[in-house]
C-alpha positions, 0 to 999 in steps of 0.5 A: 634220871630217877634218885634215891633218897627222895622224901619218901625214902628218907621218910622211911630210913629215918622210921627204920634205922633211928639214931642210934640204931646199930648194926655193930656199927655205932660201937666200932666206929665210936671205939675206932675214933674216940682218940680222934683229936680232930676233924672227922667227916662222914659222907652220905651222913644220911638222917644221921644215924651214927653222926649224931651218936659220934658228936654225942661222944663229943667227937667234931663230925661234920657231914654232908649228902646228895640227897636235900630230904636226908640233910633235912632230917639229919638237921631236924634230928639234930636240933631236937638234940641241941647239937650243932654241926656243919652239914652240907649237900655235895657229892662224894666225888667232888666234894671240896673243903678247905680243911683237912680231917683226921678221919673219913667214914663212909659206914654202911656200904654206903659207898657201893652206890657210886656203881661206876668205877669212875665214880668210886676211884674219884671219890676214894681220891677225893677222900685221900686228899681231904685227910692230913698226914696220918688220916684214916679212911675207914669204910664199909662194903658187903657182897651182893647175894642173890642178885638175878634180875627179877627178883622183888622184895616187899616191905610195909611202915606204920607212920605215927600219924596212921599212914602206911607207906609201902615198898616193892623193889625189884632188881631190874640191871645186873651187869656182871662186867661192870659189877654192879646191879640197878634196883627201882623201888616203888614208895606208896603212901596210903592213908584209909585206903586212898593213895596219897604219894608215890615215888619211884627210887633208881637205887644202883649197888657196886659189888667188890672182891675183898683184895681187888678192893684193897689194891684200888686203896693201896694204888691211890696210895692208902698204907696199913690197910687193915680189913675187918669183919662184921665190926670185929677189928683185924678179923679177916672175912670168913663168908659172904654175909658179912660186913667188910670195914677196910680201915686205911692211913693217908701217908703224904 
């Protein structure tokens, strides 16, 4: 099966959303964790984006991935930082530590890449289970818009070395049922004009309505489930383009 996140599309991430760069994102969960005594973990950390501006706070983030290329840069990223942490590859959904964490955070809609239901409930489980008595999920999702097969996007990077890296993706699955949609995307390297690297990205998307979201929380047993809007707390969602953060307790 094809990947996402391989080193092109990490590459890529990393020269478009910088550390620190925010969509909202970085001051709300910094203001929902900054009372936050113990262990935070992110999943899918990524290049470590909000990770590293969570342990610049001085908050005690760990974080892992899937993807080797994103752990990679997270570690790099890091070190240019002087920061330490413990970063390491697993999966969402059958991750293991032994220790349990004040709060999980899941920012970004990164989470709507388990597209199987399967996949999502063992993960959300799997969290539940890593959080002490009184831990908070907090997690984002949006909706998926525009979402006819065929559809094709185009994007092009300047890399500081004169490269320039390309990328066609086109929605090639939507399956109504199952709610989720399969894209490929196409990564190219150029370099004057000649074609250095290629990669092709199997980049799956899960869609959720708001309530059915909540009910698959509070069935694995999450409590105070609050729902917030394009990073603004307690505001319910008003429109399809807006981010959509549930903050959930861990009761045991």
């Amino acid at each position: 099966m094809l990947s996402y996140y391989g080193s092109l599309s990490s590459e890529v991430y990393d020269m478009d959303k910088p550390i620190g760069h925010s969509f909202g994102d970085v001051e709300f969960y910094i203001n929902r964790l900054e009372t936050c005594k113990g262990h935070i973990l992110e999943p899918a950390t990524g290049t470590g984006r909000i990770l590293i501006p969570l342990l610049e706070k001085g908050l005690k983030v760990d974080g892992f991935d899937s993807s080797k290329e994103m752990l990679s840069i997270c570690e790099s990223n890091c070190k240019k930082r002087g920061l330490q942490t413990k970063l390491f590859e697993a999966r969402m959904e059958d991750f293991s530590q032994d220790k349990k964490y004040d709060a999980i955070i899941v920012p970004t809609g990164t989470f709507l890449l388990l597209h199987k239901r399967s996949d999502s409930i063992k993960a959300l489980k799997n969290f539940y289970n890593h959080l002490s008595n009184g831990g908070r999920l907090i997690l984002d999702i949006f909706l998926q818009r525009d979402i006819s097969i065929g559809i094709v996007s185009t994007k092009t990077w300047e890399c500081s070395n004169g490269d320039i890296i390309t990328l066609e993706n086109k929605v090639v699955e939507v399956d109504y049922i199952n709610q989720y949609t399969i894209s490929h995307g196409r990564y190219e390297r150029w370099r004057e004009g000649v074609l250095l690297q290629t990669e092709l990205e199997h980049f799956p998307l899960r869609w959720y309505g708001v309530e059915e979201f909540r009910l698959i929380l509070e069935g694995i047993g999450f409590k105070n489930i609050v729902i917030s809007s394009d990073y603004n707390f307690g505001k319910y969602p008003s429109n399809t383009e807006e981010i959509i953060t549930f903050e959930a307790v861990a009761i045991k």
